[in-house]
N, C-alpha and C positions, 0 to 999 in steps of 0.2 A: 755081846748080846745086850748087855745091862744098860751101852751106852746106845744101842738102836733104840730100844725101847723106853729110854728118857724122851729120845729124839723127836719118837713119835709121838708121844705123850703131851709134850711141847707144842707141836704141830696141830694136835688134837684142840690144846687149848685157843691155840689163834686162830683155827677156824670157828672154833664153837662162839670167840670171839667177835667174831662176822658179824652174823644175826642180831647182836644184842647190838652194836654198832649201828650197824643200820635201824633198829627197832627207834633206837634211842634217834639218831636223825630225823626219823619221821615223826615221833613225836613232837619233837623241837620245831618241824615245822619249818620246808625251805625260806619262807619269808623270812620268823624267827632267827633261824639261823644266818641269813644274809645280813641283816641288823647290825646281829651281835658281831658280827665279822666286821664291819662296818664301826660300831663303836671302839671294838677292841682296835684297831687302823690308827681310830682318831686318841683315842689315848693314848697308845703306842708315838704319836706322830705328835701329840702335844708334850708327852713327859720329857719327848727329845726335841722339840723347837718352841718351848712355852715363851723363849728370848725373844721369837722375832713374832706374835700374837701379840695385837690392839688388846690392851688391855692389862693381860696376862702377864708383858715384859713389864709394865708399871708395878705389878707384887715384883716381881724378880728382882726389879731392881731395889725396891725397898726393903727385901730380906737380905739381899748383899749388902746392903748398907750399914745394917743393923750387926751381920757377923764381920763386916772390914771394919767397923767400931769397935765391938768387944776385941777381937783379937790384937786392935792397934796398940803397941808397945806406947807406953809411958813413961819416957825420957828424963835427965837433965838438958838443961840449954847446948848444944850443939855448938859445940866449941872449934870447929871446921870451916864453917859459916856464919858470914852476919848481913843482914841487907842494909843498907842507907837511901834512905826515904824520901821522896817530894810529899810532904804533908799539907794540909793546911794554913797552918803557919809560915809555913815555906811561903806558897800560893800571897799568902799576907803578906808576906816581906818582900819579897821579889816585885809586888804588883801585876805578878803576871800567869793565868791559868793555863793559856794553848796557844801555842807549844807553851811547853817549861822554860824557865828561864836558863838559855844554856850558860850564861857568863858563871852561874851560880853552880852549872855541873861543872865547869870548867874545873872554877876554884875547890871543888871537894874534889875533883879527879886527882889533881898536885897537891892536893894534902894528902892523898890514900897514895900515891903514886910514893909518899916521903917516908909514910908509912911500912910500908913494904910490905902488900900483901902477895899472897901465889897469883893470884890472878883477879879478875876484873870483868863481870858482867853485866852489860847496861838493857836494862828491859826497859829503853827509851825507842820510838822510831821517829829519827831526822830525817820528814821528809817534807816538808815547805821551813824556805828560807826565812831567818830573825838577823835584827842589826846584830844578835851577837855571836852570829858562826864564825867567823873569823877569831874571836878569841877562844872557839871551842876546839877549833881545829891546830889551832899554835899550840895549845895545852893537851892535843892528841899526838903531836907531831914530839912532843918531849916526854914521853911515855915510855917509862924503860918496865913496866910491869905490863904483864901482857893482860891484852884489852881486847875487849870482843862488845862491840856495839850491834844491838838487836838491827834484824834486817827481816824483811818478807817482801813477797814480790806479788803483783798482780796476778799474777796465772794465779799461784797459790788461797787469794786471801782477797776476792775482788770485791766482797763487800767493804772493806774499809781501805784498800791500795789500790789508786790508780795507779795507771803505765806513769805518769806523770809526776805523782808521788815515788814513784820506783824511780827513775831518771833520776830525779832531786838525789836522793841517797846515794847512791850506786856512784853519783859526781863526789858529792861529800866525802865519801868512802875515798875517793880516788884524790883526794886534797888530804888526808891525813898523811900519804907517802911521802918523806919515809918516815916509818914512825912502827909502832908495835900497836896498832891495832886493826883490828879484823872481823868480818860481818858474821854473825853469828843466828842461827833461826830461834825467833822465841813464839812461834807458834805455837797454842796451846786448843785442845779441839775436847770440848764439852758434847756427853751425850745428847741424844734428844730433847728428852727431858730436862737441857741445862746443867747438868752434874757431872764437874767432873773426877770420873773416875779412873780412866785410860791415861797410859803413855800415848801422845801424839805419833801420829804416823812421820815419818821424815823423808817426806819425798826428797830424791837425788836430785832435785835441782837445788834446792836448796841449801846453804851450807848448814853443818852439823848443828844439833839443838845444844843451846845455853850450854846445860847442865855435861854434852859432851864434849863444847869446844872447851870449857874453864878447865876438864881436868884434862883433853889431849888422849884419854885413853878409851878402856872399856868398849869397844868396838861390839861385842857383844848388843850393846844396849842402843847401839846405832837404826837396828829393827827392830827394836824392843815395842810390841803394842800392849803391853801388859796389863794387870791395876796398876794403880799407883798406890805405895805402901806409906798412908800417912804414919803419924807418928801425932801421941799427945802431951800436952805437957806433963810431966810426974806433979809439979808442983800449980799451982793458980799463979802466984808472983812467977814463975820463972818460964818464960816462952821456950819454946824447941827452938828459936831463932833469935839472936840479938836484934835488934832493930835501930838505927841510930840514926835523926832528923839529917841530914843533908847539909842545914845550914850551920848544926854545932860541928861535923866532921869539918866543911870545908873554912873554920876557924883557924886564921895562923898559931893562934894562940894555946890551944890547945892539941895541937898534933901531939907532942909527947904522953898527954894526959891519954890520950884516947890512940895511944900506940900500942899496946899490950891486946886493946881490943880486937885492933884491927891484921897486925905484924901474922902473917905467916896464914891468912884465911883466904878464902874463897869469899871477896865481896861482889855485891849484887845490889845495884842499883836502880831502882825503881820507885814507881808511883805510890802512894797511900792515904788516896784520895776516895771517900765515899762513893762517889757515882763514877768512877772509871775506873775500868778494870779491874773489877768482882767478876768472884766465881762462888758457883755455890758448889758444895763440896757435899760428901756423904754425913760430914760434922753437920749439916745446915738441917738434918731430922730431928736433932736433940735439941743444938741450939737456933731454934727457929727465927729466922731471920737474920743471920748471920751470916756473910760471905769472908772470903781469902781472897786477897789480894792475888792477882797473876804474878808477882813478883815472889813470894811466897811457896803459889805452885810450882814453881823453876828450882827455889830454894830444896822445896820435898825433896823433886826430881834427883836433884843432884845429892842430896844425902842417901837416897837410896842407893842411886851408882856410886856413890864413895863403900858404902856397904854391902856393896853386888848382891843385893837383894834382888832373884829375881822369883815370883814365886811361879810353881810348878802347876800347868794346867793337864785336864784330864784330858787326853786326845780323842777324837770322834768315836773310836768303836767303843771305848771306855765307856761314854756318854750311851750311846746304843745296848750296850751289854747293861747297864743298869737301867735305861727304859725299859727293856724287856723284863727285865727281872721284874719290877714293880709292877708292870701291869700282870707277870703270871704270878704273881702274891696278891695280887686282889682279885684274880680269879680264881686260883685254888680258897682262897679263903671263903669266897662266894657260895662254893662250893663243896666247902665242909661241914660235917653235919657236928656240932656242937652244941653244947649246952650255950643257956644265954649269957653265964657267967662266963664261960668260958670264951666266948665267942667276943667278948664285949674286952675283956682283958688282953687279947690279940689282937683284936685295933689298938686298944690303947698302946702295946708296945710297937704295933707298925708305926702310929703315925708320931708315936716319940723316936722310933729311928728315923723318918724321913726327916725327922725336924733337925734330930741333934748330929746328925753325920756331917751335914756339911759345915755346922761349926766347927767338929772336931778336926775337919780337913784344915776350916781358913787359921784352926789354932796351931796345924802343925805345917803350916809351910805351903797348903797346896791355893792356888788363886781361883778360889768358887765363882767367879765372875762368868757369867754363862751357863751357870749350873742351873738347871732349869728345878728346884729343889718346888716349887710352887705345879709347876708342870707334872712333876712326880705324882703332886698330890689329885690332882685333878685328873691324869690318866690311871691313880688306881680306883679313883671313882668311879670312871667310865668303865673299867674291866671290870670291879667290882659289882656296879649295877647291869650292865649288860649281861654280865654271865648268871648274876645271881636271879635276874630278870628269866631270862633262857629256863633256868632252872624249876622257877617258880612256874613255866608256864607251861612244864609236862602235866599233861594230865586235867588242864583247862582249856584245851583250845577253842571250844565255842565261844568263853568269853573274853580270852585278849583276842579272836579276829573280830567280834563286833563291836567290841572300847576299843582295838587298835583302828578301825575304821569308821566306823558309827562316826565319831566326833569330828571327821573330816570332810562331813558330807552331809547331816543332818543336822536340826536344831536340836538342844538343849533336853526337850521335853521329850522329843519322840526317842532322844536318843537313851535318855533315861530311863523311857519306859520298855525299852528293847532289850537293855541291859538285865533287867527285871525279869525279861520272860523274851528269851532270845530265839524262840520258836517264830516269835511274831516278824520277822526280818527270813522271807521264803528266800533261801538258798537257789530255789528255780525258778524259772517265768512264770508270772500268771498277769491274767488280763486285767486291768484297772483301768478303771475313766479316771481321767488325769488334768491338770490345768499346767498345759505345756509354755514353758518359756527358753524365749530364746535373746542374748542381746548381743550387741557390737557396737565397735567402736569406731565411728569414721573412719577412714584414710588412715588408721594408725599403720600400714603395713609398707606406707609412702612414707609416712614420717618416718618409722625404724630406718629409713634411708639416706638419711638426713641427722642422722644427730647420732653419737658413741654408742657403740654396743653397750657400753655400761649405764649411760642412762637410758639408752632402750630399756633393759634392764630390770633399773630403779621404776622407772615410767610403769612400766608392767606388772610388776610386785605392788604397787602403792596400786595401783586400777583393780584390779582382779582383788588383791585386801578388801577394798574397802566396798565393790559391788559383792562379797562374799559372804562380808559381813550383812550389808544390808538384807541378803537372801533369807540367811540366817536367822537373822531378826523379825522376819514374815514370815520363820517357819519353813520356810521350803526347805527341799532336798537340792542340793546341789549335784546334779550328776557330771559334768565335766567342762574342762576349760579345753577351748579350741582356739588358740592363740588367744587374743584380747577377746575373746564370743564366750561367754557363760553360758551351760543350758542349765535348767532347773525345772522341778516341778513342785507339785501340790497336789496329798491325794493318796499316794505312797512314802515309804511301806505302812503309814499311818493314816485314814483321812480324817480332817476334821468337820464340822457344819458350815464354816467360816473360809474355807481354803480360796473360793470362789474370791474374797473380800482380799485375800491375806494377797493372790497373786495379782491382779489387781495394782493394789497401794503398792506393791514391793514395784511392780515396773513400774511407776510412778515415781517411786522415792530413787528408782536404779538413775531413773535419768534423771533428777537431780543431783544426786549424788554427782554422776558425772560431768554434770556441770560447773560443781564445787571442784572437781577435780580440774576440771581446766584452768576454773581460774586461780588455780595453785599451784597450776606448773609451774617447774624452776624456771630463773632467768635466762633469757637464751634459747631455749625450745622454742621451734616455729608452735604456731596453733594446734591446738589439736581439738578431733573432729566432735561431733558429739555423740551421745550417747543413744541408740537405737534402740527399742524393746518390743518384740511381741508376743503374746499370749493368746492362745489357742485350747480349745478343752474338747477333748476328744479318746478315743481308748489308747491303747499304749500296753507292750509286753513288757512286765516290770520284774527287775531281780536279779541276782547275780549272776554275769554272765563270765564270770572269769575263772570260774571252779575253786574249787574249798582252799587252796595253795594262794589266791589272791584277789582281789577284792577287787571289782566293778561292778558295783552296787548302779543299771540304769536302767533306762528306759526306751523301747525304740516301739515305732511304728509311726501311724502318719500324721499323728497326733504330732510327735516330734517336729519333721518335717516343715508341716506346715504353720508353725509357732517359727521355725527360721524364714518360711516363706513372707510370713506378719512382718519379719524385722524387715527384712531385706525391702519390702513393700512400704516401708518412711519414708525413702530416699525419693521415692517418684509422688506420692501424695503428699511429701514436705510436712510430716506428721516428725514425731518424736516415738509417742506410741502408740502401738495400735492392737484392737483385740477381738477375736473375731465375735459371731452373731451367737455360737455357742458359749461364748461368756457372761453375754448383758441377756443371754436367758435367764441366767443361772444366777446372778450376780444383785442383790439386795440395794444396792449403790444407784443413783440417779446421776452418775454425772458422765455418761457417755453421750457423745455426739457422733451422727452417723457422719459418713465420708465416706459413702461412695460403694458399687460392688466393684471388686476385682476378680477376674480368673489368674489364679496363680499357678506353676509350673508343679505338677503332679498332679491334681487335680481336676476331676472331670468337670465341676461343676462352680460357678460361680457363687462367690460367698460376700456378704456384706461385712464390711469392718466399720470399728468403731474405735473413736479415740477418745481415751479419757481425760476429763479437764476437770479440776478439782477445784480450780480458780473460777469458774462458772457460777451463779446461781442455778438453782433448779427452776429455776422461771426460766432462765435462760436458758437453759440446756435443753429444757421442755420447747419455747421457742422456737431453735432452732431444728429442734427435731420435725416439729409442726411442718415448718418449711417445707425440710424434704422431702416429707412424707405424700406432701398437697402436689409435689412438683412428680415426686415419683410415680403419682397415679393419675398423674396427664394436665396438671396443671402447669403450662409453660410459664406462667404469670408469676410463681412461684421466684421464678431464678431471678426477676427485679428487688424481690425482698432481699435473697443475697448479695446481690449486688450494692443493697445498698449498707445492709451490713458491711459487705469488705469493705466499701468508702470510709467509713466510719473505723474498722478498725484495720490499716494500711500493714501494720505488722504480722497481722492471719495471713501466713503464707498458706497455710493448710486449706483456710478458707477460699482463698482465688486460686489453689489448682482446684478443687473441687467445682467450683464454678465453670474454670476452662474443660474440666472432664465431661461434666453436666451438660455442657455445650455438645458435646464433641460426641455424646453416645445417647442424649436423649431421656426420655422418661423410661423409667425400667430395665436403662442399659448398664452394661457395665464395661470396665480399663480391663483388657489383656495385658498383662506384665508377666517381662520376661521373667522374672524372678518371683 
């Protein structure tokens, strides 16, 4: 009985549980809540890919670098290995820079070769013929220490190997027989960024890398893509690596002197030459401007397979099971009610564990490379602020939905003063006389068909920016984009004495703007069209029609309508912009010129428009207004003035259709357009 009545007790609690759940969802707010579901996503999805993020993988890789520095063990000289060098001196003595002088490897090949090292790897590639291969090849062909000469092949490596340079070698190789040596891969593959940090992949066409043909074994390290585990010098005077000029080894006279050096090592021959064959290394943070030779890198490689150093990475759900963790540690935190000391003490130890863990990992063996330690930090920001955001926002939601939306769609001013008294922004319709605008964009929907989704795209992000801005900037409200078509007004949910002026110069300044935009597009875009505007002032039902869960803050009626009708109405008047006779009532401005009446589609009744020219004098605008006024009330005599106008100016396309309309419908008549 005792354990029914826990049971039910239990039960009791998780329903009671219900209500408060839900209460608490509603307050949060579905929008709210989709956000933070949304942020929480993108931190989740950054803490565990921060590596492959523009940007992001640049910290990454700069914090690896910094803990495969500290952790790098600090040696004596590498008593296994020594390289011998083509230096500058070399280059001097030889007279010769490209190829290297091989008479010169020859002869230090049969000194090392008397020497009696383990083995023998050359990060040279022979692959256009010198007068002195012949003697390179006699002194490969008497090789009793095994010898492994660099090899890469075109498919591999097509920046610097042709098929032709391949051919060359591959013959070479086949003139050493019989002899003891062998092609060997010294491909070396640098991140992005230039740095290298990784074991090279070793594609199966190729034969084995340097570091595995010299020692024959560790098979293991054959797929090895790992870090590479530098190593620093313990001491300044004493390198990880011997290093000894070329032309003092291949001295007859000294092969016993410098036989202790060499007897029983892994030598490696290569370049050590300033401008060929650098790499920059994770050392290249501290010591700025300093590279490692490729021959060097090879040298690491192989001390680390002598060492079977391989270090151990965290596998993917590892990776996932610690995203997740940090981002629900920066939302529980978000959402703990603590004091400020306290509160302020608990970051500090979060983000000293996110800092210090992965050093303690790269100091105990484990290979952090990948470790998105940078990504941690930014997805607990993101969980941290989205939840702690959420949280702050029970209990205010009148003003995060008019600051979450207000500044996406109003200017500055009105939006500030809404914020202030958020009554002023009616949740429901109401009538307002409004100064409607409407704009478009030529043929952009011909063009999207014609160039990359992605610069569609771009093309559409940078247009709609920057006509959004200008809206903005006049003050308007922007109520929605309709592909490349802005609608906008003036008037609501604020009006000002000025809106008349403000919407006006904004379609004025829209199609400029436009225009600047064309002649900006990237290279390679066909044309594109220009920019259309018209404005209309008429009633309009204004207010949020999307209910209190989301936000369409617009405007409709016929007001609307016919501000699309005005745009659409450029294209056959060869205007840019146009505004109807209810504007230049209202409108303080002298620089409209008539063009004509149109009946447009909705519409019972014909309306006069006007286009505004800012470039005009007011004599002139006055002028031409004169004209049409004299011709509109039966003066035919009138249309030779225009005519002689458009003579004069042959670029007013606006002006000769209006003449041919004039023509065409008479005094007091007006263009039916379909649009």
């Amino acid at each position: 009985m005792a354990g029914s009545g826990e049971g039910a007790s239990l039960a009791a609690r998780i329903l009671a549980f219900g209500p408060v759940f839900r209460k608490t969802l509603k307050q949060i707010g579905a929008t709210r809540l989709v956000v933070t579901a949304i942020f929480l996503i993108l931190g989740l999805a950054f803490a565990r890919y921060s590596w492959n993020v523009i940007l992001a993988k640049d910290a990454e890789r700069a914090l690896f670098d910094v803990r495969l520095l500290l952790a790098s063990p600090h040696v004596e000289t590498d008593p296994r290995i020594a390289m011998v060098t083509f230096t500058e001196d070399t280059l001097r003595l030889t007279g010769r820079r490209s190829p290297l002088d091989r008479s010169m490897l020859a002869k230090g090949l049969l000194a090392l070769d008397r020497m009696k090292p383990k083995a023998i790897g050359i990060d040279i590639l022979i692959d256009q013929p010198t007068p002195e291969d012949q003697i390179l090849i006699d002194a490969f062909r008497t090789m009793k220490t095994p010898t492994y000469l660099g090899f890469a092949s075109h498919a591999t490596n097509t920046t610097f190997m042709t098929l032709d340079q391949e051919n060359f070698l591959r013959d070479f190789l086949r003139q050493t027989r019989p002899g003891n040596v062998h092609p060997t891969s010294i491909r070396l593959l640098a991140d992005e960024d230039g740095v290298m940090r990784s074991w090279p992949n070793q594609p199966p066409e190729l034969p084995p890398l340097m570091a595995n043909s010299l020692t024959g074994g560790y098979d293991q390290f054959r797929s090895y893509q790992g870090s590479i585990r530098y190593r620093l010098p313990k001491f300044e005077d004493r390198p990880v690596f011997d290093k000894f000029p070329i032309e003092i080894i291949a001295n007859p006279d000294l092969i016993e002197a410098f036989r202790p050096q060499i007897e029983g090592r892994y030598i490696m021959i290569g370049g050590d030459i300033p401008d060929v064959d650098q790499f920059i290394t994770p050392a290249s943070r501290i010591r700025k401007g300093e590279t490692t030779i490729g021959l060097e890198i090879h040298a690491t490689l192989l001390a680390q397979m002598l060492d079977q150093v391989m270090p151990r990475k965290i596998p993917g759900w590892g990776l996932w099971l610690i995203a997740l963790s940090v981002i629900t540690l920066g939302a529980l935190t978000a959402v703990s009610n603590m004091k400020i000391w306290k509160l302020g003490l608990l970051l500090l130890v979060q983000a000293g564990a996110i800092a210090a863990v992965p050093f303690i990992w790269q100091f105990h063996g484990i290979d952090t490379q990948g470790l998105p330690v940078f990504g941690w930090l930014i997805g607990w920001v993101f969980a941290y602020s989205a939840v702690g955001t959420a949280a702050r926002g029970i209990g205010s939601e009148q003003r995060n939905f008019a600051q979450s939306a207000l500044g996406k769609y109003l200017p500055g001013d009105i939006a500030k003063d809404i914020m202030k008294n958020p009554e002023r922004l009616q949740l429901h319709g109401e009538k307002r006389e409004i100064y409607a605008l409407f704009s478009d964009l030529e043929g952009f929907t011909k063009l999207s068909h014609q160039i990359e989704p992605e610069m569609v795209a771009f093309l559409l992000n940078k247009y709609l920016d920057v006509l959004s801005e200008t809206v903005l900037e006049h003050g308007g409200t922007i109520d929605k984009f309709v592909g490349d078509a802005i609608v906008a007004f003036w008037g609501a949910p604020i009006s000002r004495p000025d809106d008349c002026e403000r919407a006006v110069r904004c379609a004025v300044a829209m199609y400029e703007a436009g225009e600047q935009f064309r002649r900006e597009a990237p290279e390679g875009v066909p044309p594109i069209g220009v920019t259309r505007v018209g404005v209309h002032f008429g009633e309009a039902i204004v207010g949020n029609f999307g209910g209190e869960g989301r936000i369409q803050y617009t405007a409709l009626g016929d007001s609307m309508n016919t501000a699309s009708r005005l745009e659409g109405a450029n294209k056959y008047l060869k205007t840019k912009t146009l505004v109807s006779d209810t504007v230049v009532e209202r409108s303080t401005l002298s620089c409209f010129r008539p063009v004509g009446r149109i009946a447009v589609s909705g519409r019972s009744t014909p309306m006069e428009v006007f286009e505004p020219v800012f470039d005009f004098s007011e004599a002139r605008v006055q002028q031409f207004t004169d004209i049409f006024r004299r011709y509109d009330a039966g003066d035919e005599g009138a249309l030779a003035e225009f005519e002689k106008m458009a003579a004069e100016n042959p670029d007013d396309k606006a002006l000769a259709n209006l003449i041919e309309r004039l023509r065409e419908v008479g005094p007091g008549g007006y263009s039916a357009l379909d649009k």
